[in-house]
Backbone as a printed PyTorch tensor [residue, N CA C, xyz], in Angstrom:
tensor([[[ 35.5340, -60.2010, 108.2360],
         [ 34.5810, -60.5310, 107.2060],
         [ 33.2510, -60.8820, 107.8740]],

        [[ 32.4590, -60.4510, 107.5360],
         [ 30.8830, -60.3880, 108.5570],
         [ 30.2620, -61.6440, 107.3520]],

        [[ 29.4120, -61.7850, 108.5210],
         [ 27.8990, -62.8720, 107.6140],
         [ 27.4630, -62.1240, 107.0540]],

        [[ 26.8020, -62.7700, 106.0410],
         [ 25.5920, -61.9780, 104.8980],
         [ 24.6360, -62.5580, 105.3290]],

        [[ 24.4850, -63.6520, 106.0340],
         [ 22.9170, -64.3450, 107.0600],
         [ 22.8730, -65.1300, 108.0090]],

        [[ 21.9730, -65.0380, 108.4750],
         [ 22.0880, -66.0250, 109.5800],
         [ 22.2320, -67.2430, 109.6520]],

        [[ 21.9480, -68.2190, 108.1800],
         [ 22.3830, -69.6110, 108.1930],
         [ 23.9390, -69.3040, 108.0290]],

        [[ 24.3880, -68.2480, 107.6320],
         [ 25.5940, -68.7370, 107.2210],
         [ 26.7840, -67.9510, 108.9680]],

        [[ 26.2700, -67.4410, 109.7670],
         [ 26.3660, -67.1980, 111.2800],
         [ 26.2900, -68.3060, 111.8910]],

        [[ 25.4040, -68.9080, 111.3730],
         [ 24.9170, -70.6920, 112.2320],
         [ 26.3980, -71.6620, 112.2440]],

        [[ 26.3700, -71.7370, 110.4120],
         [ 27.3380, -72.6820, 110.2780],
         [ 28.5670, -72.4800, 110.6880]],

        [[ 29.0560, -71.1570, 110.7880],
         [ 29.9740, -70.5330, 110.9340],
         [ 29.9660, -70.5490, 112.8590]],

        [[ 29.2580, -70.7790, 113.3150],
         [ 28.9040, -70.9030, 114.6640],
         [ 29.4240, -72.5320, 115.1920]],

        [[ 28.6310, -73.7210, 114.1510],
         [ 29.0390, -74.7260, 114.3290],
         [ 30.4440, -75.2880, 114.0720]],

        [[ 31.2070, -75.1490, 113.1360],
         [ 32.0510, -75.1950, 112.9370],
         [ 33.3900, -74.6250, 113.3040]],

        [[ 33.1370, -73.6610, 114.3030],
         [ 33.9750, -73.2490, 115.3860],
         [ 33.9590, -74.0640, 117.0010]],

        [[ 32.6840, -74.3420, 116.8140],
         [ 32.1870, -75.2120, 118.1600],
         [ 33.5540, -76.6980, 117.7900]],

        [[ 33.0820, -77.1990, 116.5250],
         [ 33.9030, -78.3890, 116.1750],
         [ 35.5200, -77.9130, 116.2910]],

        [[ 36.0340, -77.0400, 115.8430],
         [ 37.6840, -76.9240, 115.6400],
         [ 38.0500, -76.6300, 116.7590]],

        [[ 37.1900, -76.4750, 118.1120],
         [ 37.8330, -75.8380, 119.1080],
         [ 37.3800, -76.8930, 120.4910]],

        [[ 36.7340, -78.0040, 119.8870],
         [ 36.5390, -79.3110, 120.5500],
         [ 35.3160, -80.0300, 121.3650]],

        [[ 34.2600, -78.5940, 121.2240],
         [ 33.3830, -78.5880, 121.7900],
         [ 32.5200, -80.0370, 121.3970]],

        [[ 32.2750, -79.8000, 120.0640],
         [ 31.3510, -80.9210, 119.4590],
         [ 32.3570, -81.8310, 118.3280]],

        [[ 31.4590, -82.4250, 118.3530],
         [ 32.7350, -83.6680, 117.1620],
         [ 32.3600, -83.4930, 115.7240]],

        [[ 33.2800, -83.4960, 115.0330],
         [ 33.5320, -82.9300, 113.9890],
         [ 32.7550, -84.2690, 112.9380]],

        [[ 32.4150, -84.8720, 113.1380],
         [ 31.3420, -86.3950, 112.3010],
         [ 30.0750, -85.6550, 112.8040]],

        [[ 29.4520, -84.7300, 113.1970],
         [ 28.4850, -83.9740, 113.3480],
         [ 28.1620, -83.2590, 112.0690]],

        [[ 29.1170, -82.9370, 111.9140],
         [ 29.1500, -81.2210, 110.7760],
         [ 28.3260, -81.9380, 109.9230]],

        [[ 27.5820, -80.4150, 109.5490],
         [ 27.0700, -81.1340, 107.8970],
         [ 27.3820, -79.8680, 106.6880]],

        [[ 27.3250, -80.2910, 105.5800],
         [ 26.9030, -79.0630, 104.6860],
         [ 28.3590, -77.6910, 104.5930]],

        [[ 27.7370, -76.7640, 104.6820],
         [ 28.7290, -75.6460, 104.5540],
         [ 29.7540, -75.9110, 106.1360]],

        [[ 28.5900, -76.2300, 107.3030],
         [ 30.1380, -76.1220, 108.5520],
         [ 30.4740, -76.9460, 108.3240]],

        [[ 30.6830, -78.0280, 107.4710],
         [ 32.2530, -79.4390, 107.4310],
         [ 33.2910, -78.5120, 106.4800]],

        [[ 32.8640, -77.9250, 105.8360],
         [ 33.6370, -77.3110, 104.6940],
         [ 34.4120, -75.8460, 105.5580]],

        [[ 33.8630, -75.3980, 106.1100],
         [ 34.1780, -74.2530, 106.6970],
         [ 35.3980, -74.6130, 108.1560]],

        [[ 34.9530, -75.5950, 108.5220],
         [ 35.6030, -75.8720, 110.1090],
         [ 36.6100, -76.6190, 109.5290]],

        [[ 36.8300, -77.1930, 107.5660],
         [ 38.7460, -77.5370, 107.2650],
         [ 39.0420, -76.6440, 106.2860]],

        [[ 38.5670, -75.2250, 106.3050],
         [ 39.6130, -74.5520, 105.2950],
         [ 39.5510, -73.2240, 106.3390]],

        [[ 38.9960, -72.8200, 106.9960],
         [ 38.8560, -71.4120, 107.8910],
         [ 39.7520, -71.4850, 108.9830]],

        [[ 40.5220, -70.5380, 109.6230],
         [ 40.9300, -70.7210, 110.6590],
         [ 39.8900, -70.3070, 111.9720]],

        [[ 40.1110, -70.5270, 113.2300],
         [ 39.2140, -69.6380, 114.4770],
         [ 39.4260, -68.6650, 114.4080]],

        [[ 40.0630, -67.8150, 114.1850],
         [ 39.5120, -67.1000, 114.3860],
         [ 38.8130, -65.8610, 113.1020]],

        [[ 39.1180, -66.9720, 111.6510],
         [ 38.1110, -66.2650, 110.8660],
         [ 36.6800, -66.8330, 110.7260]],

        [[ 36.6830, -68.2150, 111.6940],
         [ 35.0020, -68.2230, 112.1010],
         [ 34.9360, -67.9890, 113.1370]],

        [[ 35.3430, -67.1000, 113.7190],
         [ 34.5140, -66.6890, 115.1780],
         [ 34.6920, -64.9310, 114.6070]],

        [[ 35.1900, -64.4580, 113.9590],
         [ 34.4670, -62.8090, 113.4570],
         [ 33.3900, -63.6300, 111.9680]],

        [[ 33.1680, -64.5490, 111.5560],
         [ 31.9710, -64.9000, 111.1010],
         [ 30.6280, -65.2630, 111.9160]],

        [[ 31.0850, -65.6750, 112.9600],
         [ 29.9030, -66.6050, 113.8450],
         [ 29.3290, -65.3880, 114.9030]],

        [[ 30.3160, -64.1270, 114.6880],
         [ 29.9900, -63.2830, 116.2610],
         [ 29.5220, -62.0530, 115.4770]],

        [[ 29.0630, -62.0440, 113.6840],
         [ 28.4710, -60.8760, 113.4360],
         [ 26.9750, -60.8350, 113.9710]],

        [[ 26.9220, -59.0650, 114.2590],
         [ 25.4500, -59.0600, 114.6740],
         [ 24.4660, -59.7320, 113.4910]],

        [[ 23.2410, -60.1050, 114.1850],
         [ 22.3240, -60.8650, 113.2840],
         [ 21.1430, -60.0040, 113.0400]],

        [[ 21.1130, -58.2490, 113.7490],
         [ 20.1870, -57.8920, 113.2630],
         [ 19.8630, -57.4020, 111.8870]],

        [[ 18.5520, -57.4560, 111.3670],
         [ 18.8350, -56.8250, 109.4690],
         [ 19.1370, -57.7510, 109.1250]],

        [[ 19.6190, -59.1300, 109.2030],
         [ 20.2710, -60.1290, 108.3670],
         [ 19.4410, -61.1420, 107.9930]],

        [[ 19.0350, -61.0680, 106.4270],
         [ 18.1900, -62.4180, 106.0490],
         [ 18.5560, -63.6920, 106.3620]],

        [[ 17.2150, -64.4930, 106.7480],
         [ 17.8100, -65.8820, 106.8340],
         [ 18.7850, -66.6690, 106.0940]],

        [[ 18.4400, -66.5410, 104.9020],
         [ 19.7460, -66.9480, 103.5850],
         [ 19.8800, -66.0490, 103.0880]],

        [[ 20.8290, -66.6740, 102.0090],
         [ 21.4560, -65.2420, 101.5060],
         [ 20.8090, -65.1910, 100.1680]],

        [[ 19.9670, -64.0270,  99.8620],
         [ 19.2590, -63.9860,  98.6590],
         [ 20.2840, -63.9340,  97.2270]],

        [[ 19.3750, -64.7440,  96.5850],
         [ 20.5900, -65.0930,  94.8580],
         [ 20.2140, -64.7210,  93.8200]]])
């Protein structure tokens, strides 16, 4: 499942950093607290490792 943007690559970036011990999880904010307790690693790391070229900053609504 790819990003639709790059904030959502970010969070999806951070929140792999947290489940895998790098950073502490009282960090997270926003979508990566939510993402790093219902996602597994490795469905945020094929979120966090899509290419970012072409990809709007957010995701237009």
């Amino acid at each position: 499942m790819p990003a639709v943007s790059k904030a959502q690559q970010k969070a999806a970036g951070a929140a792999l950093s947290a489940k895998r011990g790098e950073t502490k999880k009282k960090d997270l904010k926003g979508a990566s607290k939510s993402m790093e307790k219902s996602m597994t690693e490795k469905e945020l790391k094929d979120l966090a490792s899509t290419k970012h070229k072409g990809k709007p900053e957010h995701r237009p609504s």
